[in-house]
C-alpha positions in Angstrom: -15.3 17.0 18.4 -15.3 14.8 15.2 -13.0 12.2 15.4 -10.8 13.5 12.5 -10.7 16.6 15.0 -9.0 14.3 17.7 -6.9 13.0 15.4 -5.5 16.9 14.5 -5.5 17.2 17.9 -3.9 14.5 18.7 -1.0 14.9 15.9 -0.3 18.6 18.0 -0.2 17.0 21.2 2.9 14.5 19.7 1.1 11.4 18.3 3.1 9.8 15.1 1.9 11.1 11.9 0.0 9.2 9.3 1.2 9.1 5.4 -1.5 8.8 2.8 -1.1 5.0 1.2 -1.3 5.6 -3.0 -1.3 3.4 -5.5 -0.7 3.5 -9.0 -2.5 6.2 -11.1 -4.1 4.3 -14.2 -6.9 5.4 -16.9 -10.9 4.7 -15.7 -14.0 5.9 -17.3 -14.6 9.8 -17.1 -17.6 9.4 -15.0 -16.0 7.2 -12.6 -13.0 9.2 -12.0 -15.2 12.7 -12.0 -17.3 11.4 -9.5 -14.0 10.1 -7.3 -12.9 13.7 -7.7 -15.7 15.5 -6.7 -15.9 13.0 -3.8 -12.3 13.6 -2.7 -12.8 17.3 -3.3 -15.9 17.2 -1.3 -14.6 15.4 1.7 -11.4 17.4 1.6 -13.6 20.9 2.1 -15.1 19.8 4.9 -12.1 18.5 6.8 -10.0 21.4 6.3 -12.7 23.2 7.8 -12.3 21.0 11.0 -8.7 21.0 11.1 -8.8 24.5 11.0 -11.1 24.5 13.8 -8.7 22.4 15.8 -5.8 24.7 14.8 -7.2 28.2 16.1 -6.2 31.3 14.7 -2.5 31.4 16.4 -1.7 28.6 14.0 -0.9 28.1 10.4 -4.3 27.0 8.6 -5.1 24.8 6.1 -5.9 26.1 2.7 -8.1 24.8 -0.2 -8.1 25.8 -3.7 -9.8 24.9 -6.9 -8.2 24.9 -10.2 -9.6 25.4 -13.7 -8.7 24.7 -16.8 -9.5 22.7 -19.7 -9.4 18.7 -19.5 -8.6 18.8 -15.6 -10.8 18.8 -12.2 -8.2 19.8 -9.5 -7.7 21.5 -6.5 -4.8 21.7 -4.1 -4.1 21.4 -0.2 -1.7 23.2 1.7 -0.4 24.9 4.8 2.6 27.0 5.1 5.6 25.7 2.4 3.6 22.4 2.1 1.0 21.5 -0.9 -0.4 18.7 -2.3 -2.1 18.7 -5.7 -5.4 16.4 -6.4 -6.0 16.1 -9.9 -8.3 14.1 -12.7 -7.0 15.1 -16.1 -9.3 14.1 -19.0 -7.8 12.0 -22.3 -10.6 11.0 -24.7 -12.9 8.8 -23.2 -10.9 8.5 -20.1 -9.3 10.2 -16.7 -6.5 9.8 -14.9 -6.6 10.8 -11.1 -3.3 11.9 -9.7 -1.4 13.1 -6.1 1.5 15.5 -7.0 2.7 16.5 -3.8 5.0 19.5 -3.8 4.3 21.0 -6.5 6.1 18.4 -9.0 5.3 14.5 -9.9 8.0 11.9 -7.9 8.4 9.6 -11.0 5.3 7.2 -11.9 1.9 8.9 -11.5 -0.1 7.9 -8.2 -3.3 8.6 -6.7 -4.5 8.0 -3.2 -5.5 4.9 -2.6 -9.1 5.9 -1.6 -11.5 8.6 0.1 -10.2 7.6 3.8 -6.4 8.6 2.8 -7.6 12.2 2.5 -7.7 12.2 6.4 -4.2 11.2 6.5 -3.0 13.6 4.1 -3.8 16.4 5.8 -2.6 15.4 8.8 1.0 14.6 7.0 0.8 18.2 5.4 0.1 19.4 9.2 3.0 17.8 10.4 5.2 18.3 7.9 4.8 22.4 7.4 
């Protein structure tokens, strides 16, 4: 097993659950932020996958889905009632990366804090659903 597997695992078997650090969301080159979403995106694929792996078929899986539309890369994460939203949205020259967990914003934008917190973000919506 991977050792984000363990970790689902583990988080079934009682361990304490992780919550995604964030930071403020703030403007960055479209590139930039188009290639931290496609990273995050990336990354998130293939550890749903896992998770789901670890979860069997008697559980609740994860689910990933991509969302069009214009000026926005996005996709969300979920299981059961639980969701989380990753999102770059596209202003002029720049792009603003954004966590909306929920469904709706908690006050001032934030993003996660890098690539690693994806891990921990599933595991919270894992633990929480």
């Amino acid at each position: 097993m991977t050792p984000f597997m363990l970790s689902v695992q583990g988080l079934l078997d009682g361990e304490a659950t992780p919550e995604p650090a964030t930071e403020p969301a703030r403007p960055e080159k479209v590139a930039a932020a188009a290639d931290t979403q496609v990273l995050v995106r990336s990354l998130a694929e293939q550890l749903v996958s896992e998770a789901n792996a670890v979860l069997g078929p008697s559980r609740e899986p994860l689910t990933l889905v991509d969302e069009t539309g214009p000026g926005a890369l996005a996709f969300t994460v979920g299981r059961a009632d639980r969701t989380a939203r990753v999102q770059t949205v596209v202003s002029g020259r720049t792009a603003t990366a954004e966590l909306i967990i929920g469904g709706r914003p908690t006050g001032a934008s934030r993003r996660l804090a890098g690539e690693d917190e994806v891990q921990a973000l599933l595991l919270s919506l894992i633990a929480h659903s």
